[in-house]
C-alpha positions in Angstrom: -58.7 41.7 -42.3 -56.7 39.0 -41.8 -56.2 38.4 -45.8 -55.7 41.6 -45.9 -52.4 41.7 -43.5 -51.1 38.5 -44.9 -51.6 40.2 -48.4 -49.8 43.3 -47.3 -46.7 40.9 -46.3 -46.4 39.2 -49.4 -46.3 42.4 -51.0 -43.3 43.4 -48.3 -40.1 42.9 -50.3 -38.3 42.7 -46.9 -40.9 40.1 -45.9 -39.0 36.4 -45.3 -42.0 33.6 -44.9 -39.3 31.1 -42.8 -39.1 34.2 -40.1 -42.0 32.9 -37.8 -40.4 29.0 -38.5 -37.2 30.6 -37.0 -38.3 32.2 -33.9 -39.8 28.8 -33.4 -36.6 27.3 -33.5 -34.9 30.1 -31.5 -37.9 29.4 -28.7 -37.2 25.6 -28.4 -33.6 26.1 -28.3 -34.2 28.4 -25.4 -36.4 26.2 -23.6 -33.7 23.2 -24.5 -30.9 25.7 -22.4 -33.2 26.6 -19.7 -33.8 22.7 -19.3 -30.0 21.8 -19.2 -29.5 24.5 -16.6 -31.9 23.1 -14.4 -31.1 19.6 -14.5 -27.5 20.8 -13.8 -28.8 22.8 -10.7 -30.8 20.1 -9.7 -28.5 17.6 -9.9 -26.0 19.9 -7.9 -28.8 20.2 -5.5 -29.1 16.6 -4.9 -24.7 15.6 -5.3 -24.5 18.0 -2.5 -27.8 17.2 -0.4 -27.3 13.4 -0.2 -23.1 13.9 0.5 -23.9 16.7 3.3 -26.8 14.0 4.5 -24.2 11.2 4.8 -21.1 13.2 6.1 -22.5 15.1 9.0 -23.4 12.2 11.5 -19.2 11.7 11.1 -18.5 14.5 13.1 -20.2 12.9 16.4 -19.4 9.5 17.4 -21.0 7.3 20.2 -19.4 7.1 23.6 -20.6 5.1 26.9 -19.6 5.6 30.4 -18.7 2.8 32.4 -16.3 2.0 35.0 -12.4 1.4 34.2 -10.2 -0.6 36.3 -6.3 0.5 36.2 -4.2 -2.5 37.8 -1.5 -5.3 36.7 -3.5 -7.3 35.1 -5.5 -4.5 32.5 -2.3 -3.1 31.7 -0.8 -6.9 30.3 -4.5 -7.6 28.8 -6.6 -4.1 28.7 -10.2 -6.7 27.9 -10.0 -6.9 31.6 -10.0 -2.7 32.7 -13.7 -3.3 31.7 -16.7 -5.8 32.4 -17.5 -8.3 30.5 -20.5 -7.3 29.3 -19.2 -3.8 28.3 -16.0 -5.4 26.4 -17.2 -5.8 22.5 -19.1 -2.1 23.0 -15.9 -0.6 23.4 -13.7 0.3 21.0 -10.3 -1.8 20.3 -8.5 1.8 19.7 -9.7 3.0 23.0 -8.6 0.3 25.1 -4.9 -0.1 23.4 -4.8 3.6 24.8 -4.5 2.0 28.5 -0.8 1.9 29.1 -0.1 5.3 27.7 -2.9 6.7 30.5 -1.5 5.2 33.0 2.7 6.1 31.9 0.7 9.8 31.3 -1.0 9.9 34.6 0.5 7.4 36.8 -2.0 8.1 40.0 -5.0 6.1 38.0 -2.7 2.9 38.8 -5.4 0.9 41.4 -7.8 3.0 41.2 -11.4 1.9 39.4 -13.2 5.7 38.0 -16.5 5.9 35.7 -15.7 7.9 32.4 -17.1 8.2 28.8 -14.9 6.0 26.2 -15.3 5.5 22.7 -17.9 2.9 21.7 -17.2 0.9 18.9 -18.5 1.3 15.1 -21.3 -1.0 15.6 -22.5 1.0 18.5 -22.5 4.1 16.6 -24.2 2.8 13.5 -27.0 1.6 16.0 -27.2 5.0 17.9 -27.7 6.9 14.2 -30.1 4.4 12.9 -28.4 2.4 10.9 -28.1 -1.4 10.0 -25.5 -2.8 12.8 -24.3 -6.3 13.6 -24.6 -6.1 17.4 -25.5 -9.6 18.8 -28.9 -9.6 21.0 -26.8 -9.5 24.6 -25.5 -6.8 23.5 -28.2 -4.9 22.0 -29.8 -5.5 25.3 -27.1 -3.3 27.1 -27.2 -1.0 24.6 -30.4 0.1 25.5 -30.0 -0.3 29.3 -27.2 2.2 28.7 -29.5 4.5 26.6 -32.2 4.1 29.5 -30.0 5.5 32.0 -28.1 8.0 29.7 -25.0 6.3 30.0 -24.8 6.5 26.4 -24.6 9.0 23.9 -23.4 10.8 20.5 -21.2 13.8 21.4 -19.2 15.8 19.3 -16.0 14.8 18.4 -12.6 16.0 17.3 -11.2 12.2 15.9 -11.8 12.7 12.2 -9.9 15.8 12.1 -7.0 14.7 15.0 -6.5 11.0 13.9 -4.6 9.7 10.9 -5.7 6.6 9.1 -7.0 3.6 11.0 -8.3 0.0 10.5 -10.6 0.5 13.1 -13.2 2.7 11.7 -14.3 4.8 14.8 -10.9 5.9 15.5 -10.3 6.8 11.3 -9.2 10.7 10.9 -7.9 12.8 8.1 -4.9 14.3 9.5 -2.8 12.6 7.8 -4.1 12.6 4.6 -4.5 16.6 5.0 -1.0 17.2 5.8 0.1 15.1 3.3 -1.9 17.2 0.6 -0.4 20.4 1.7 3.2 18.9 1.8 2.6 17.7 -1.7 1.1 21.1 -3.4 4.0 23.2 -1.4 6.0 21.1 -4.0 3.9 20.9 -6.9 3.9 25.5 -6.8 7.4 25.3 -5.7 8.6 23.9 -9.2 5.3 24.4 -11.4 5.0 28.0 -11.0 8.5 29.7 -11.4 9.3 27.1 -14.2 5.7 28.2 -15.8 5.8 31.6 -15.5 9.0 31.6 -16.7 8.5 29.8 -19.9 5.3 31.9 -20.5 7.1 35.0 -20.3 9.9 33.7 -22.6 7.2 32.2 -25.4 5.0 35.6 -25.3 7.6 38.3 -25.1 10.9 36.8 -26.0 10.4 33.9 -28.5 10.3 34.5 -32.4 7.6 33.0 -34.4 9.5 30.0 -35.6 8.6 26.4 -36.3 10.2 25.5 -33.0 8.6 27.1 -31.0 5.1 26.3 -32.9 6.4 22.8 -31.9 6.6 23.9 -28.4 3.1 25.5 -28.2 1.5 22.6 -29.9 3.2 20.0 -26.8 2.3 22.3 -24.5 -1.0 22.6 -25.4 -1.3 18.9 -26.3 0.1 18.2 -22.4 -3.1 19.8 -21.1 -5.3 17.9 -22.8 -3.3 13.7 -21.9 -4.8 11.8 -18.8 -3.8 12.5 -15.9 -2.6 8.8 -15.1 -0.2 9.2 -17.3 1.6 11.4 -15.6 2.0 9.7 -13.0 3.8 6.6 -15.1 5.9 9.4 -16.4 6.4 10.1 -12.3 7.2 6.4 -11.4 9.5 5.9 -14.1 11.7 9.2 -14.1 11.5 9.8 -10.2 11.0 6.9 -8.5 12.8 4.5 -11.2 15.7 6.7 -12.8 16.4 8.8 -9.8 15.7 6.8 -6.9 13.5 9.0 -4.7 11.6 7.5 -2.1 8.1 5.7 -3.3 5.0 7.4 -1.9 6.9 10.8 -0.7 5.0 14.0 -1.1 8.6 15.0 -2.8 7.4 12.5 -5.7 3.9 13.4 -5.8 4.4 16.3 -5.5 6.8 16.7 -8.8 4.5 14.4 -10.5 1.7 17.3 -9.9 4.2 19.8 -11.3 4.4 18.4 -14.4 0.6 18.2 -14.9 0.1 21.4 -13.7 2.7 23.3 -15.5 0.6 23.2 -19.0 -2.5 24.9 -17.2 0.2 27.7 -15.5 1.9 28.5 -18.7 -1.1 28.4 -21.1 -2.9 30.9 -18.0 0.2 33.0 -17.8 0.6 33.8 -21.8 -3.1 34.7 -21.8 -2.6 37.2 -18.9 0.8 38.8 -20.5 -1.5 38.9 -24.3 -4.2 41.0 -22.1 -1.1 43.5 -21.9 -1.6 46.0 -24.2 0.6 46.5 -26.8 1.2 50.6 -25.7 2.4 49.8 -22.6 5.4 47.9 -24.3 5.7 50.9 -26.8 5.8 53.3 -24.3 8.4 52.0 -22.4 10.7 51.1 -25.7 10.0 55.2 -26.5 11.5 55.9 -22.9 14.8 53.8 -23.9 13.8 50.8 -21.6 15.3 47.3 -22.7 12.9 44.7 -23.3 13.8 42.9 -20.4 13.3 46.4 -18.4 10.2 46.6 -19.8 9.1 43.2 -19.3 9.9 43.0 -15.4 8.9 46.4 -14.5 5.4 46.9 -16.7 4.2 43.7 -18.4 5.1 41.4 -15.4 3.1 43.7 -12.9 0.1 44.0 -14.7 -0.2 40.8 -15.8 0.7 39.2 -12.8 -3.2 39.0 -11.3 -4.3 36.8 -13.8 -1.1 34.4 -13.4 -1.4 34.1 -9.7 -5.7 33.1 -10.5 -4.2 30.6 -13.1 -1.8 29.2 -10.9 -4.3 28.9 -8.3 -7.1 27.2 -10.4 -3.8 25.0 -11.5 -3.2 24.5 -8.3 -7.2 23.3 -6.9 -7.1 21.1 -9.6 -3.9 19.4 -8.8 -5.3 19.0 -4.6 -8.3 16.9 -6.4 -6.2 14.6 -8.2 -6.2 10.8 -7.2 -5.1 8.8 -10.6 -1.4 10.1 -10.8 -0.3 9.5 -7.1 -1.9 6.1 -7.1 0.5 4.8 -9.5 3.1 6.3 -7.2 2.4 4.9 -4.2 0.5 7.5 -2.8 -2.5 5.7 -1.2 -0.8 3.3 1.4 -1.5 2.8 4.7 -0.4 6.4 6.7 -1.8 6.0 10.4 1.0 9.0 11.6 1.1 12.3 10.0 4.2 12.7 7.8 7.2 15.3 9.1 9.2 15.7 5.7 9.0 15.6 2.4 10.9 12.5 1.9 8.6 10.7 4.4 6.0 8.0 3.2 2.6 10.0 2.9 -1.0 10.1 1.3 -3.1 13.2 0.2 -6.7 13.1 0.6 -8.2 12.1 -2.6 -6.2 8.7 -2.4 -7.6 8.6 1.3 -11.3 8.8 -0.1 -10.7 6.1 -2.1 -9.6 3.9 0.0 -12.0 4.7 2.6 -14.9 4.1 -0.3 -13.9 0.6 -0.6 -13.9 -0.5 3.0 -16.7 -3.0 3.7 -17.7 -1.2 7.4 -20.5 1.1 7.2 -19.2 3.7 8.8 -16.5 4.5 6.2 -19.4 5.8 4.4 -20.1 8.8 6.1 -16.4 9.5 7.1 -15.7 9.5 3.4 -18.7 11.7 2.7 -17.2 13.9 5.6 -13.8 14.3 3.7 -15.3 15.1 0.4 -16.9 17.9 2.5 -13.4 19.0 3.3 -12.0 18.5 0.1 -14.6 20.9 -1.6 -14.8 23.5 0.9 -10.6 23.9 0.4 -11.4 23.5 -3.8 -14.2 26.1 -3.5 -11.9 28.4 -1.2 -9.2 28.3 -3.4 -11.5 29.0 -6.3 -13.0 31.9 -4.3 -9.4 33.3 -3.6 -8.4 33.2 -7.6 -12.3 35.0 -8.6 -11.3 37.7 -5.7 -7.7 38.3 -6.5 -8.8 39.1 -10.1 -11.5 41.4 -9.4 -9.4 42.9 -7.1 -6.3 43.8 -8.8 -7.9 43.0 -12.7 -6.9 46.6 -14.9 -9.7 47.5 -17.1 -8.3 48.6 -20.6 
């Protein structure tokens, strides 16, 4: 039977020998894809696993209660508000806080009350299980504290109310986040009109000439340079040639313009092309002017898929780090900037600089921020996917 079938087969004109070799193929190439996909899961899985498992113990911090003593003599040297045995638990930050209590609440002068203070890094890193340096005195008091609950990890608000700090239990992202937002208010405030604008000129007002194929080739070919150098093109037009301050969000934030401007305008022609070509017709055979038509038809419907463009521009500007290093962007910044002339640093540049501190407990404050950092990249991704099923037109 079986020599029968094959037999039959040959005799098929339409019969092709290599067909059962090619499903074959097409079966390990499916198998291939389905392997890639989940490696990448997995690998998502884990990225995300192990930075939520080393950024969550940042958001509680150790604190002991112990007996502070306001007078003369802790206000000139604060060491002395606390015993002796307590004094290398504390933390530094805490106790430089003193004075301001006292000018703040001037009824705690003489007075000796019990209270929960921050405990220093070492402390914490003991509490969480982690590798500390604490000498044996004072791991001894640690754990008398423990014994009689006078020691704890509590929630706490410091990473998100706290600029930058060379102390490492008293290090916060505040400054780093308003810096960000200062910076991308003027990255869309000159990459988006500027982008839209030159989109809407290429697509519905340029002819098809050899200079403006030169501009769609730079364009294009601006999307595609590294990203650090853009920010030498920063430092030497904006901070060399005009004289803006060094590490300003006005500076980074420019810098960002000009890498994000390819990504608006290449986003912005492809939403005006998704226009179709009636709409413009229709309103020519009503006697509108191009312009007419072009601000009162093309612009509106095309306008969803410029704003989810700009938006994606706009996420991938906040992750940038290379560009606003070379500008000066990842200094010091213990106080939250006011203006956009101020110095400042975003968050990515924080990140980094946490990442190379030698204290332990810069790792999980920097896993922490890269939680914050994705969950503002994923909600502005989020936005851009909902505004353009929202308000996409189906042709």
């Amino acid at each position: 039977m079986i020599l029968n079938k094959n037999k039959r087969s040959n005799n098929n004109p339409f019969y092709d020998e290599t067909l059962k070799k090619r499903h074959k193929k097409a079966a390990r190439f499916k198998a291939f894809t389905l392997t890639s996909l989940v490696f990448s899961v997995l690998f998502l899985v884990f990225f995300l696993s192990d930075i939520v498992g080393k950024g969550m113990p940042a958001f509680k911090q150790a604190y002991l209660n112990i007996e502070i003593t306001y007078n003369e003599k802790s206000l000139n040297n604060t060491r002395l508000a606390v015993e002796k045995k307590y004094r290398r638990l504390i933390s530094r930050a805490w106790l430089r806080n003193i004075p301001r209590q006292v000018r703040e609440n001037p009824s705690l002068m003489n007075t000796t009350s019990r209270q929960w203070v921050l405990a220093d890094d070492q402390v914490d890193q003991y509490l969480k299980g982690h590798y500390s340096k604490l000498k044996k005195k004072d791991l001894e008091t640690v754990k008398e504290l423990t014994k009689y609950n006078f020691l704890r990890l509590s929630f706490t608000t410091i990473f998100f109310s706290n600029g930058d700090s060379k102390i490492p239990e008293y290090a916060g992202i505040k400054s780093a986040f308003i810096g960000s937002i200062l910076t991308l208010l003027i990255t869309m405030a000159f990459a988006f009109p500027i982008g839209v604008m030159t989109a809407i000129y290429l697509e519905e007002f340029a002819s098809d000439n050899k200079f403006t194929r030169i501009i769609e080739i730079n364009i294009n070919n601006l999307a595609a340079i590294p990203s650090i150098l853009f920010g030498l093109l920063g430092l030497a037009i904006f901070i060399s040639l005009f004289g803006m301050p060094r590490s300003s969000p006005l500076v980074g934030g420019l810098t960002l313009a000009l890498m994000t401007l390819p990504i608006i305008i290449v986003s912005s022609r492809a939403a005006l092309r998704s226009v179709p070509d009636s709409i413009r017709q229709a309103g020519f055979a009503l006697g509108l002017t191009k312009i007419q038509v072009t601000k009162d038809h093309v612009l509106p419907l095309a306008f969803p898929g410029i704003l989810t463009g700009s938006i994606i521009g706009l996420a991938q500007a906040m992750g940038e780090t290379a560009p606003l290093i070379i500008i000066g962007m990842i200094a010091f910044i213990p106080d939250s900037p006011s203006s956009f002339v101020e110095a400042a640093t975003v968050m990515p540049a924080q990140l980094f600089t946490w990442a190379g501190m030698p204290e332990r407990m810069y790792i999980e404050k920097t896993a922490a921020g890269i939680m914050v950092l994705l969950t503002l990249l994923i909600s502005l991704n989020g936005i851009a996917i909902y505004l353009r099923k929202k308000y996409e037109v189906k042709w």
